[in-house]
C-alpha positions as CSV (number, residue, x, y, z in Angstrom):
1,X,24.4,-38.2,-8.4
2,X,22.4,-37.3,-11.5
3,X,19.5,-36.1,-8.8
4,X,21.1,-33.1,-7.0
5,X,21.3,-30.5,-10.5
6,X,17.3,-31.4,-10.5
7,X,16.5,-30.7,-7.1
8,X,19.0,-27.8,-7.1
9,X,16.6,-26.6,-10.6
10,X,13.5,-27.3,-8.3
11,X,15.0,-25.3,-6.2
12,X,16.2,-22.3,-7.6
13,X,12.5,-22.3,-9.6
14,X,10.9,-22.2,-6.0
15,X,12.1,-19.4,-5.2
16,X,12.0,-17.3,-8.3
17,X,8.2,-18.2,-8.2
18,X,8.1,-17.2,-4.6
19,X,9.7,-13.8,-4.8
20,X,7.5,-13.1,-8.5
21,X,4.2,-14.1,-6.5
22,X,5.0,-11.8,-3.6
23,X,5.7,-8.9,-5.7
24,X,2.3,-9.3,-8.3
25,X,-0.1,-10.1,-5.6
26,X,1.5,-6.9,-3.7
27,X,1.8,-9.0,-0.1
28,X,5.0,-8.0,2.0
29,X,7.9,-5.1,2.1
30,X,8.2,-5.9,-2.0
31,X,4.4,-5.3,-2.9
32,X,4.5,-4.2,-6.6
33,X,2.0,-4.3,-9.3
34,X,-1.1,-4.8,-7.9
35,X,-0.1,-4.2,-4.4
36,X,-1.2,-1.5,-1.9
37,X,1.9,-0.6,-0.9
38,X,2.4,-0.4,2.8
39,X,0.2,1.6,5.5
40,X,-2.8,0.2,7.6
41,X,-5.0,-1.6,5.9
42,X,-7.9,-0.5,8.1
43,X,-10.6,2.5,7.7
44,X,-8.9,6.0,7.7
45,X,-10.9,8.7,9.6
46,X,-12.3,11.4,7.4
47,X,-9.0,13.3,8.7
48,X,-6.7,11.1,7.9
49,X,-8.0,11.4,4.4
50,X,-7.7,15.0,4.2
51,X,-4.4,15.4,5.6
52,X,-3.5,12.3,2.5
53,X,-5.3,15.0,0.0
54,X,-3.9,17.9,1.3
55,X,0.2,16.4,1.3
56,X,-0.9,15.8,-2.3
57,X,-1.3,19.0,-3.1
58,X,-5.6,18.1,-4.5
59,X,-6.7,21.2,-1.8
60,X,-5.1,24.4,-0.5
61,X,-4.1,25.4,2.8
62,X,-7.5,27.5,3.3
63,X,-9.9,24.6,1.9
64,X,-7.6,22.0,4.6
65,X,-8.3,24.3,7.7
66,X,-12.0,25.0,6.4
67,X,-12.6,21.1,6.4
68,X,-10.8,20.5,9.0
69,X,-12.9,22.5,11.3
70,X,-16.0,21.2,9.4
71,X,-14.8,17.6,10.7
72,X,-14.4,18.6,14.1
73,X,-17.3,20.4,14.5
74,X,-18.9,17.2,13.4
75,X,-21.1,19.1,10.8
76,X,-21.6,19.9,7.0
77,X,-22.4,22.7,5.2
């Protein structure tokens, strides 16, 4: 009888290390500290990065179409 509180202990600590490894190391729907959140963890196209700038507010409207068009057009300045 004296072995089911340790293995109950063993238990419990299992899974309190489980859950506390998947939030540092950032793996799964609880990635925290560390993490990268969720979202493809491929390349983003160059537009895909300027929409991500331009929903953050780091360009204006004017600079997003300018670059925009820049990408498409497949040249620089």
């Amino acid at each position: 009888m004296w072995i089911f509180p340790f293995i109950g202990l063993f238990v419990f600590l299992f899974m309190i290390f489980f859950k506390f490894n998947r939030v540092f190391t950032g793996s799964g729907p609880f990635c925290g500290w560390g993490g990268q959140g969720g979202g493809s963890s491929g390349p983003q196209s160059p537009l895909d990065i300027l929409k991500i700038r331009y929903a953050k507010g780091e360009i204006t409207r004017e600079e997003f179409e300018r670059m925009k068009k820049d990408i498409s057009e497949g040249g620089g300045p």
